[in-house]
One Martini backbone bead per residue (centre of mass of N, CA, C, O) as a GRO file, in nm:
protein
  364
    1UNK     BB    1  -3.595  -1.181  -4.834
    2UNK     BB    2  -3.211  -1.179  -4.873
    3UNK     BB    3  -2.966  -1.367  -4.917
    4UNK     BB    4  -2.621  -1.252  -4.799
    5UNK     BB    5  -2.282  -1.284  -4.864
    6UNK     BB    6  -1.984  -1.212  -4.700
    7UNK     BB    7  -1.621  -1.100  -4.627
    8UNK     BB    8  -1.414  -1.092  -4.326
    9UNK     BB    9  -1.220  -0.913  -4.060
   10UNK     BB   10  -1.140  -0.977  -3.722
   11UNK     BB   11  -1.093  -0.705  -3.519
   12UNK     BB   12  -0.881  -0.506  -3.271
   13UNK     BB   13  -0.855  -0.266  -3.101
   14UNK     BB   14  -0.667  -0.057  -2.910
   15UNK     BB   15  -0.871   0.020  -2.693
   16UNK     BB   16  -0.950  -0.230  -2.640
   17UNK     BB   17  -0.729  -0.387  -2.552
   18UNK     BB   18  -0.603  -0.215  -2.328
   19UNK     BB   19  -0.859  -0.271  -2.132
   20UNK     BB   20  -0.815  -0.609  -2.164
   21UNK     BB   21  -0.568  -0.538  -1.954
   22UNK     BB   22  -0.682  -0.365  -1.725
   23UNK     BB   23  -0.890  -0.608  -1.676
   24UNK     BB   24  -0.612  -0.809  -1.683
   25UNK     BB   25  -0.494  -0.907  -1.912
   26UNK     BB   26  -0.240  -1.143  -2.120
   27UNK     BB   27  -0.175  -0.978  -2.412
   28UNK     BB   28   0.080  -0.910  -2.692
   29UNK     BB   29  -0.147  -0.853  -2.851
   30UNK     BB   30  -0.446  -0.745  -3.107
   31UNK     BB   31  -0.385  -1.048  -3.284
   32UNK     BB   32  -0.421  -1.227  -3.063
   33UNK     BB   33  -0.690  -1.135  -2.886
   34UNK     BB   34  -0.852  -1.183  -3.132
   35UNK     BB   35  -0.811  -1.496  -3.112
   36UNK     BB   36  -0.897  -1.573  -2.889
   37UNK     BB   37  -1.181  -1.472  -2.859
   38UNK     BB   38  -1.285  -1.656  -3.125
   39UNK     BB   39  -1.203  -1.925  -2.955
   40UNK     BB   40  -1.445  -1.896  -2.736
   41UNK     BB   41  -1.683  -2.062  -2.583
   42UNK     BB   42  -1.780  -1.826  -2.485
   43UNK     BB   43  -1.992  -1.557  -2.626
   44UNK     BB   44  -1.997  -1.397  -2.392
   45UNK     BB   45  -1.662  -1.345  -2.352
   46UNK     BB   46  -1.649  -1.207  -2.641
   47UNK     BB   47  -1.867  -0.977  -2.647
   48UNK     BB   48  -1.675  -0.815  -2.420
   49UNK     BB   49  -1.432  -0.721  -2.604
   50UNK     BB   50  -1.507  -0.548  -2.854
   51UNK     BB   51  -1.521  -0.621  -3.161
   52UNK     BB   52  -1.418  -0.588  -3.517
   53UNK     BB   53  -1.519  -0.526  -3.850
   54UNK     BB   54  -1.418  -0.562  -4.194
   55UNK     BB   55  -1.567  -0.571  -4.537
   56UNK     BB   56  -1.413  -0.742  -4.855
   57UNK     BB   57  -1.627  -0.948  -4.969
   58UNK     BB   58  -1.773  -1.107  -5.245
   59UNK     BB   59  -1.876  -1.394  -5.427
   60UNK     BB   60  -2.114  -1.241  -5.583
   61UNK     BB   61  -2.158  -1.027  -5.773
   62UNK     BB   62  -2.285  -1.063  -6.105
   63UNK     BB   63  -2.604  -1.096  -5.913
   64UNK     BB   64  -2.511  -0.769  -5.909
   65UNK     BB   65  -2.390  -0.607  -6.154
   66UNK     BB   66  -2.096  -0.671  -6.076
   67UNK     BB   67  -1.760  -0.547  -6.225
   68UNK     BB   68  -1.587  -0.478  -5.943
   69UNK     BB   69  -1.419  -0.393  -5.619
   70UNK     BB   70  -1.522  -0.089  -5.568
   71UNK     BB   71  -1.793  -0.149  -5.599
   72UNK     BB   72  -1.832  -0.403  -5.388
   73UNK     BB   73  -1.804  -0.172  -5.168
   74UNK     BB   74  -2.017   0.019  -5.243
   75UNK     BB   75  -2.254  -0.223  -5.228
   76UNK     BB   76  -2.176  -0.279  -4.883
   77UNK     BB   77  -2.217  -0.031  -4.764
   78UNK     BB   78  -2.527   0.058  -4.837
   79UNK     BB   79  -2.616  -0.194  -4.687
   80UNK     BB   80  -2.434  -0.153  -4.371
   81UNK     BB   81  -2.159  -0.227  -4.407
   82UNK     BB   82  -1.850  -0.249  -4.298
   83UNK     BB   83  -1.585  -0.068  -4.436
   84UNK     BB   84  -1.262   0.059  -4.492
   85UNK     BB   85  -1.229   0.370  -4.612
   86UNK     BB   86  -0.903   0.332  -4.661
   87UNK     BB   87  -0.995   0.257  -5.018
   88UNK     BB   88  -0.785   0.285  -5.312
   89UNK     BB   89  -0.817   0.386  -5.651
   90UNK     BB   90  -0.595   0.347  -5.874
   91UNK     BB   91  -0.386   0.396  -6.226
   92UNK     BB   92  -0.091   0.376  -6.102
   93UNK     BB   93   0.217   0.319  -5.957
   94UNK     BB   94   0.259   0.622  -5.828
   95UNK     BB   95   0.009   0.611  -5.671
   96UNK     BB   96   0.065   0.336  -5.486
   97UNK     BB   97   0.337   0.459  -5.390
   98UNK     BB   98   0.200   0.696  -5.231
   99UNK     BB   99   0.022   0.521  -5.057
  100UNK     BB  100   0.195   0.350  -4.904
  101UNK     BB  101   0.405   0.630  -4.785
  102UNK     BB  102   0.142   0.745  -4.612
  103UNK     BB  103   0.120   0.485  -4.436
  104UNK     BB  104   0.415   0.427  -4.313
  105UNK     BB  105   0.374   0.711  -4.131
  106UNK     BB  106   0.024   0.696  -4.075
  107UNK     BB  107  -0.013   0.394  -3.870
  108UNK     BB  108  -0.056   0.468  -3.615
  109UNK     BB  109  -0.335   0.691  -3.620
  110UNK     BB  110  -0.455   0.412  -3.606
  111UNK     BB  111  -0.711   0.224  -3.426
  112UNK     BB  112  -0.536   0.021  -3.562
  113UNK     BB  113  -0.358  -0.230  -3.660
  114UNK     BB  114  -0.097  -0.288  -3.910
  115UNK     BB  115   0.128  -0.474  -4.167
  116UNK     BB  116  -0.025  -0.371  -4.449
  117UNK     BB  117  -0.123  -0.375  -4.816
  118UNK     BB  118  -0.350  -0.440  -5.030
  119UNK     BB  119  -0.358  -0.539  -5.387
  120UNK     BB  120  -0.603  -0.525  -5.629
  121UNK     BB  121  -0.765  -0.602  -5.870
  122UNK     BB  122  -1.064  -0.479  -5.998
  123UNK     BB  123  -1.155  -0.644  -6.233
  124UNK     BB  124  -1.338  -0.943  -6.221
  125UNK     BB  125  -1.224  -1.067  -6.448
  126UNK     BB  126  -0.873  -1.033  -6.412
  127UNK     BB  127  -0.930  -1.245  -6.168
  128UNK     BB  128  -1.042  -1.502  -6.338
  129UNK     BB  129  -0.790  -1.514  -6.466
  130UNK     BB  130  -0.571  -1.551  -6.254
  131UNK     BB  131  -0.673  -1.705  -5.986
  132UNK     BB  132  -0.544  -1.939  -5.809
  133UNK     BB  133  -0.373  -2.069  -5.543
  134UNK     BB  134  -0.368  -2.282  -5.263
  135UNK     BB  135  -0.425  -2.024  -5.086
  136UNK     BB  136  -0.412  -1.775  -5.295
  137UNK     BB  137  -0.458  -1.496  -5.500
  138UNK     BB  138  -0.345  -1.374  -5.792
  139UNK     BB  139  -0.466  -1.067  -5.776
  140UNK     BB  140  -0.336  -1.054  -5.482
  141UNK     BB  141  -0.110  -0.837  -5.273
  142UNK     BB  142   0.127  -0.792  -5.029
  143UNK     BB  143   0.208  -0.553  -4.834
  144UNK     BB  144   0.519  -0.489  -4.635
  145UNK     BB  145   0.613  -0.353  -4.367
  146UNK     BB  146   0.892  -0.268  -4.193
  147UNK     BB  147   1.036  -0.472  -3.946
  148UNK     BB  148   1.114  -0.489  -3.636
  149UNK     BB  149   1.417  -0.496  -3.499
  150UNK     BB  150   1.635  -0.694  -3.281
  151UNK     BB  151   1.841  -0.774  -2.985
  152UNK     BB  152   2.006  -1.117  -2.940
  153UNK     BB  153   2.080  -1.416  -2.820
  154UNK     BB  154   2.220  -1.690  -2.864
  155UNK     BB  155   2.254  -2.009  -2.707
  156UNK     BB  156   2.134  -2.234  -2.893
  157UNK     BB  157   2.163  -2.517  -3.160
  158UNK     BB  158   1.926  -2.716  -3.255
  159UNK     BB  159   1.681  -3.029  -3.340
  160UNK     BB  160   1.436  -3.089  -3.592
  161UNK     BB  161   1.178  -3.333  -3.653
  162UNK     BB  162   1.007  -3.395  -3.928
  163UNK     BB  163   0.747  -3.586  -4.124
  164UNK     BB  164   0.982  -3.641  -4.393
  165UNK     BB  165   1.276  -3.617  -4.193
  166UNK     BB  166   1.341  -3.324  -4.153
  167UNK     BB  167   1.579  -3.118  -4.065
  168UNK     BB  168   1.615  -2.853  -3.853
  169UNK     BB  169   1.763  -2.588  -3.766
  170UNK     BB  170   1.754  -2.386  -3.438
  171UNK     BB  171   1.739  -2.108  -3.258
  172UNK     BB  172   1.794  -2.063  -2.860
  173UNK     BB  173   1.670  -1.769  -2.704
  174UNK     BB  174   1.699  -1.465  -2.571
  175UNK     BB  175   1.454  -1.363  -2.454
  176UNK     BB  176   1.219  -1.140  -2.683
  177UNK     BB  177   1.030  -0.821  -2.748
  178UNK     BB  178   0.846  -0.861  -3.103
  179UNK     BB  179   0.585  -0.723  -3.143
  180UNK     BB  180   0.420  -0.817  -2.848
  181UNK     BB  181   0.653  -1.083  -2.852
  182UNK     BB  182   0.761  -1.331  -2.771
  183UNK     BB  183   1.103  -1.460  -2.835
  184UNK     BB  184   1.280  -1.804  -2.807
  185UNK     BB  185   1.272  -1.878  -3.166
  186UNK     BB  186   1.440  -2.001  -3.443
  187UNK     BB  187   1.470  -2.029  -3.780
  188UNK     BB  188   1.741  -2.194  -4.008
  189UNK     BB  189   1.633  -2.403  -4.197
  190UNK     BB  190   1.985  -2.457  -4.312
  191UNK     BB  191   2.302  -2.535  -4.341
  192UNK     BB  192   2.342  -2.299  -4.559
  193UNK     BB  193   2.197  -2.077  -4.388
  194UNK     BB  194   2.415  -2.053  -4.137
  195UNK     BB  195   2.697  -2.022  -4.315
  196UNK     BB  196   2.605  -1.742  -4.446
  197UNK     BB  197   2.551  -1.573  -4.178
  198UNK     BB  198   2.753  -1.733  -3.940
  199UNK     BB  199   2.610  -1.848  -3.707
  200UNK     BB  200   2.636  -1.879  -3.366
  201UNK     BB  201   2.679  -1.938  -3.071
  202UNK     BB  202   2.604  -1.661  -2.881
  203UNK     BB  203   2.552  -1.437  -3.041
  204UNK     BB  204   2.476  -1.142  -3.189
  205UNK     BB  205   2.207  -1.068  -3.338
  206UNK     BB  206   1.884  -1.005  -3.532
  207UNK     BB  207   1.533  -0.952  -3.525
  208UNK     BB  208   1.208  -1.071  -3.694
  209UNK     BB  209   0.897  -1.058  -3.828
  210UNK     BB  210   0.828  -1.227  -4.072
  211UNK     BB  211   0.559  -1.107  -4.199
  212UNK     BB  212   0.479  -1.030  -3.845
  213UNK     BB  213   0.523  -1.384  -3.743
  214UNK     BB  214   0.824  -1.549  -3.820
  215UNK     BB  215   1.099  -1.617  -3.682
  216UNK     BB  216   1.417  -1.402  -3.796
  217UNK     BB  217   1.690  -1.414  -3.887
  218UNK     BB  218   1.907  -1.118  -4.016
  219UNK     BB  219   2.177  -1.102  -3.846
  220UNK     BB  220   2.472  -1.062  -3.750
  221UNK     BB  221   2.696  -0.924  -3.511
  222UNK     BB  222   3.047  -0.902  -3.537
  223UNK     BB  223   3.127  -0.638  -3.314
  224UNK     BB  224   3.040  -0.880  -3.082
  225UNK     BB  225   3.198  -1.092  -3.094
  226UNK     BB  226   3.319  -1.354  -2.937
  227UNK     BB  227   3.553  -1.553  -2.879
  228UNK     BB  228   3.562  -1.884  -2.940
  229UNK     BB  229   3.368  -1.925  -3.120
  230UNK     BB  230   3.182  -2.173  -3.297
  231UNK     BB  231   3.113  -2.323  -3.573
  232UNK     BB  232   2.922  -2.435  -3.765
  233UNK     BB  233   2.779  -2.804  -3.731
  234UNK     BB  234   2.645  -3.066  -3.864
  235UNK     BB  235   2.462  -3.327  -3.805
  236UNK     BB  236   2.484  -3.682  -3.861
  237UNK     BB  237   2.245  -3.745  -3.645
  238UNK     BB  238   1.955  -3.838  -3.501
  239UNK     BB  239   1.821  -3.658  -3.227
  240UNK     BB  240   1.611  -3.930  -3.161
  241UNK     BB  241   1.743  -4.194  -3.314
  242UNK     BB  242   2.037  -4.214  -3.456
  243UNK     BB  243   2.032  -4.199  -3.752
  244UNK     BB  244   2.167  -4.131  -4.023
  245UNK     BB  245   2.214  -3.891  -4.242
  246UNK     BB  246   2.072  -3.737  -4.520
  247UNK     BB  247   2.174  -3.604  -4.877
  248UNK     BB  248   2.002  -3.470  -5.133
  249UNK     BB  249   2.068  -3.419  -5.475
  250UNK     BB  250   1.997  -3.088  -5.473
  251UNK     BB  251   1.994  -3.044  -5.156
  252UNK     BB  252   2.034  -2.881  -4.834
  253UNK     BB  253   1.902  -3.083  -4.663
  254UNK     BB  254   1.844  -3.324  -4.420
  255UNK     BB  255   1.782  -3.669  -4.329
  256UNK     BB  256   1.565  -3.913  -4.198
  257UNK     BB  257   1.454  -4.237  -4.310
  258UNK     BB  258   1.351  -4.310  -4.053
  259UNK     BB  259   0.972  -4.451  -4.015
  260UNK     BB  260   1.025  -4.461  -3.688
  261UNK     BB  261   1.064  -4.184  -3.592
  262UNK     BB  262   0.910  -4.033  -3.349
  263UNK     BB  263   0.908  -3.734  -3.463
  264UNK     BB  264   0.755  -3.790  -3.723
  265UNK     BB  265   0.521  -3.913  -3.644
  266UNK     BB  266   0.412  -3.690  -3.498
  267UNK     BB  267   0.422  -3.523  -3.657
  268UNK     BB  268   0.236  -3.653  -3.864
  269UNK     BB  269  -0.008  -3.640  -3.699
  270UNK     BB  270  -0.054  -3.325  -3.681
  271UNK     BB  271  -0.095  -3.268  -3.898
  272UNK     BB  272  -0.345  -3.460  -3.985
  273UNK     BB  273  -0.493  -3.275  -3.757
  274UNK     BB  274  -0.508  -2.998  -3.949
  275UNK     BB  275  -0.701  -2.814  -4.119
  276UNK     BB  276  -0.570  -2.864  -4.402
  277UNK     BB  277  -0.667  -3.142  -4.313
  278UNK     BB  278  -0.860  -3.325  -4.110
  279UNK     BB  279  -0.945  -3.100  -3.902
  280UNK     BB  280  -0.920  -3.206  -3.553
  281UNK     BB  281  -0.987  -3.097  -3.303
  282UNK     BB  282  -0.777  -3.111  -2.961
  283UNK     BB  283  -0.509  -3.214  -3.115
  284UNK     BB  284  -0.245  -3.135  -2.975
  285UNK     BB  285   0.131  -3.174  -2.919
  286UNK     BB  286   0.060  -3.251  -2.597
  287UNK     BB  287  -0.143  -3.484  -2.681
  288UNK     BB  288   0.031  -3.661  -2.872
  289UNK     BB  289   0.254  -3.726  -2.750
  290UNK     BB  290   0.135  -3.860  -2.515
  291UNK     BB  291   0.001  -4.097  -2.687
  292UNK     BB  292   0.254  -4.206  -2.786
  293UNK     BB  293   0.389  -4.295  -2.585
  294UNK     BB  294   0.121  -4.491  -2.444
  295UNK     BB  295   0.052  -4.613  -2.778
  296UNK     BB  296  -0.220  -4.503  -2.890
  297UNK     BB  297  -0.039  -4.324  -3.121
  298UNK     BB  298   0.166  -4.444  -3.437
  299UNK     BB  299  -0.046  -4.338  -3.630
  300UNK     BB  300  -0.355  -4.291  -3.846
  301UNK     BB  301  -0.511  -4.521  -3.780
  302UNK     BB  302  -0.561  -4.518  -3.481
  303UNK     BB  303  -0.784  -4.286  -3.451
  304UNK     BB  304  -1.008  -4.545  -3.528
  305UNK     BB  305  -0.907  -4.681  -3.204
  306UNK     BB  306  -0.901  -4.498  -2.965
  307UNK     BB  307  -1.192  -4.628  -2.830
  308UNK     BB  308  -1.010  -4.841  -2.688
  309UNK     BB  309  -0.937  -4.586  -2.474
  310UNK     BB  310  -1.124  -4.465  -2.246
  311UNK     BB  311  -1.066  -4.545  -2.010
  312UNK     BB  312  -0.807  -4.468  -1.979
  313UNK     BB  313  -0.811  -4.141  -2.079
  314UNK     BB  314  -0.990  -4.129  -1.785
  315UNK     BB  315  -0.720  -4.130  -1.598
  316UNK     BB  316  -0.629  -3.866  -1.721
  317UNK     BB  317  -0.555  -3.564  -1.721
  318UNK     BB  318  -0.791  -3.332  -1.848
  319UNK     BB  319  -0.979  -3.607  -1.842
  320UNK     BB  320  -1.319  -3.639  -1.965
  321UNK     BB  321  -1.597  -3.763  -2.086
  322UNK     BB  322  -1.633  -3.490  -2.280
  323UNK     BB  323  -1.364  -3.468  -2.396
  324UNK     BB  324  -1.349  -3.779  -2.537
  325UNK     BB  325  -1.633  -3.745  -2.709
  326UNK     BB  326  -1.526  -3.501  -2.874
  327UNK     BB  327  -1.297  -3.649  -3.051
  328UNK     BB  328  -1.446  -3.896  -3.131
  329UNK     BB  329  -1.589  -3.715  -3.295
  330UNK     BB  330  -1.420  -3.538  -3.491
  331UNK     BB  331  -1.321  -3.807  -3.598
  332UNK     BB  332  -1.614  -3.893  -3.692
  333UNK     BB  333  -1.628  -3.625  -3.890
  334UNK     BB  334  -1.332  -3.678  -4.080
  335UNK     BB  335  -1.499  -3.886  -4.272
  336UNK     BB  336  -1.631  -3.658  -4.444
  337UNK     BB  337  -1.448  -3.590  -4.583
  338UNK     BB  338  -1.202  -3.533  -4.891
  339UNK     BB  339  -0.987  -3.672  -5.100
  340UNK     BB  340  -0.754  -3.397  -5.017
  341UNK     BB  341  -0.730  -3.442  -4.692
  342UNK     BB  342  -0.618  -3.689  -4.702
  343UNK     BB  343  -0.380  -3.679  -4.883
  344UNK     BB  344  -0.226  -3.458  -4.752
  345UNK     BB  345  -0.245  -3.609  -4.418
  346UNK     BB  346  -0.015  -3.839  -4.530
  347UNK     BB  347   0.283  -3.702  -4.606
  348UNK     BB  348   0.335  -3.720  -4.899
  349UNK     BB  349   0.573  -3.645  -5.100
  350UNK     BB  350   0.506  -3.334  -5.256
  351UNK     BB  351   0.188  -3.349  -5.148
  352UNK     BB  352   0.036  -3.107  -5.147
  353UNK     BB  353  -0.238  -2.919  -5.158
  354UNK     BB  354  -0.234  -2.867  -5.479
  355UNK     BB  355  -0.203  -3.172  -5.520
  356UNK     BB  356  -0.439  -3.296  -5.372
  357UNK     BB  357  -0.641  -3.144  -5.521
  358UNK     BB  358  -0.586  -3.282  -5.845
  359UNK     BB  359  -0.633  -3.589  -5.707
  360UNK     BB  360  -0.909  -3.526  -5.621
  361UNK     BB  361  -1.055  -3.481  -5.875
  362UNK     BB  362  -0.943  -3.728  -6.078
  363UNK     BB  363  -1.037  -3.924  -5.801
  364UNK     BB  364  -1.267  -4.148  -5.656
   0.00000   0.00000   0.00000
C-alpha cells in the first residue's frame, strides 16, 4: 500500500442543483450550494447532494518521475482519479485562444457552470522558477469569462469603517439577481472611483459581479438620470465616532484615525479570526458585534478571557453548553498557530499576509 496526496475541487453538477431545489432546496446557484454542503455539520446530509470533484494537483511529481503538468494529469487519471477530459496542451498564443474562443461559446453545454479557464505552465521546473505570490501561483492564471451585467438603482450611498480605519463608500442598492445571486450592495471603492464614474444617489446603474464574485458598479446610464439628482459628497466624520476624518497624502482613501472606533474594533476582531488569520471559527460577523456591544470583546486580548463570561454567555439566546464550549476550545486550539498568522490577524498596516510571512519566517 502507498499512501499519495493529490488536490482538486469539489462542484455541483447542474442535475444535483436542479434535483436539490426541486426536492425543497433554495440556494442561488450551484456554488452556493456546493460550498453549503461542504460545510454541513452532518456528512448524511452532504452525502446525499451527490456532489461531484475533479482532481487537477500532485504536489510530489518528481516522486514519481513526472516533470510536466499534463504527465501529472495523465498518470493520476490512470490511477483511478477523476481529471477534467476538457484540459489541453497548446504551443503557442494563438492555439490557447483558439481555445478559449470554442468554450466561450461551447459552456452552456457543460453539465458544470463554469466562469473561466485557467492556464498553466506546463513544465515543472519553470514553475518551480516562477514561485506564488502570498495567494496564488506565479506559473498560473485564470481567464475569465465576459460577465453578465444587469441594470439596478442606487438607492443611496453609505460608509463603512474597515480594521485600519479606512472609510469607504458603498452602494445600496434595488435588490438585483446576478448570476444567481440576489445583489443589493455593492462597493464604490473611494472617493476618486465615485466622482470618476460620477455616479449619484437615484442613479440607473449597471452591475456585474467582477471576477463572477464581487458586485461592481459598471457604468452609470446616463440617458436615464432624473433631473436634480445631486452629486456625490464625501463625508468628513466618522460615521460611527463623529472624529473627523484624514486623508494621506498620496492616497485616495480617507480614515478615521479614532484607535477606539467601535466599528474598526469590530473589523478588527473579525479579522482577527479569520481563516487566513488565527482562523477561529464560529465567530460569525452578528456574534462579534453582539459580544463587543455586551463589553466581553473589545480587543483580540479578550479572546483569551472570553472563559471569564461563561455563565453570561449561556444566557444568551442561540447559546449552550456545547456551543460555548466550541469556541473556548477553538480559541484555545488558535494558540498553536505559527507566528505569521499572529502578525496578519493583529491588523498592522501594511502588514498583509505575504509580509507576514517573511517576518514570520525570520524571526523566531
Amino acid at each position: 500500500v502507498v499512501d499519495i496526496e493529490v488536490r482538486g475541487e469539489i462542484y455541483m453538477s447542474k442535475a444535483s442543483f436542479n434535483k436539490l431545489n426541486n426536492d425543497g432546496g433554495n440556494f442561488a446557484n450551484p456554488r452556493n450550494a456546493a460550498a453549503g454542503s461542504v460545510r454541513q455539520m452532518d456528512s448524511a446530509v452532504a452525502a446525499k447532494r451527490n456532489l461531484s470533484c475533479f482532481i487537477y494537483h500532485l504536489p510530489n511529481p518528481e516522486d514519481y518521475n513526472i516533470y510536466t503538468h499534463a504527465d501529472a494529469l495523465r498518470f493520476m487519471k490512470e490511477l483511478g482519479f477523476v481529471v477534467n477530459p476538457n484540459n489541453k496542451k497548446v504551443d503557442n498564443i494563438k492555439e490557447l485562444m483558439d481555445y478559449i474562443d470554442y468554450w466561450t461559446s461551447h459552456r452552456p453545454s457543460l453539465p458544470y457552470d463554469i466562469d473561466g479557464i485557467v492556464i498553466k505552465v506546463n513544465d515543472l521546473s519553470d514553475q518551480e522558477k516562477l514561485g506564488f505570490t502570498a495567494r496564488s501561483p506565479k506559473w498560473a492564471i485564470a481567464y475569465k469569462f465576459p460577465p453578465e451585467e444587469v441594470l439596478t438603482r442606487v438607492k443611496k450611498i453609505v460608509f463603512t469603517v474597515g480594521r485600519t480605519g479606512q472609510v469607504t463608500p458603498s452602494a445600496d442598492l434595488e435588490p438585483v439577481r446576478v448570476m444567481g445571486s440576489l445583489i443589493a450592495r455593492a462597493t464604490l471603492h473611494n472617493e476618486d472611483y465615485v466622482k470618476e464614474k460620477d455616479i449619484r444617489e437615484g442613479d440607473i446603474v449597471s452591475i456585474k459581479k467582477a471576477g463572477d464574485v464581487i458586485p461592481e458598479i459598471v457604468k452609470v446610464i446616463f440617458d436615464r438620470r432624473e433631473e436634480d439628482l445631486k452629486p456625490f459628497k464625501m463625508i468628513d466624520n466618522c460615521p460611527m465616532c463623529g472624529r473627523a476624518l484624514s486623508k494621506k497624502e498620496g492616497e485616495s482613501a480617507y480614515y478615521c484615525n479614532n484607535n477606539e472606533c467601535p466599528s474598526r474594533m469590530q473589523e478588527r476582531l473579525v479579522h482577527f479570526t479569520s481563516r487566513h488569520a488565527m482562523n477561529i471559527t464560529g465567530f460569525g460577523d452578528a456574534i462579534i458585534e453582539d459580544f463587543y456591544n455586551r463589553g466581553y470583546l473589545k480587543s483580540v486580548i479578550d479572546f483569551n478571557h472570553l472563559d471569564n463570561y461563561k455563565e453570561e454567555l449561556m444566557e444568551l439566546e442561540g447559546f449552550g453548553s456545547k456551543s460555548i464550549n466550541n469556541l473556548l476550545e477553538e480559541i484555545e486550539n488558535s494558540k498553536n498557530n505559527s507566528l505569521e498568522k499572529l502578525l496578519f490577524g493583529l491588523s498592522i498596516r501594511h502588514v498583509g499576509g505575504k509580509t507576514a510571512d517573511i517576518l514570520g519566517a525570520n524571526f523566531k
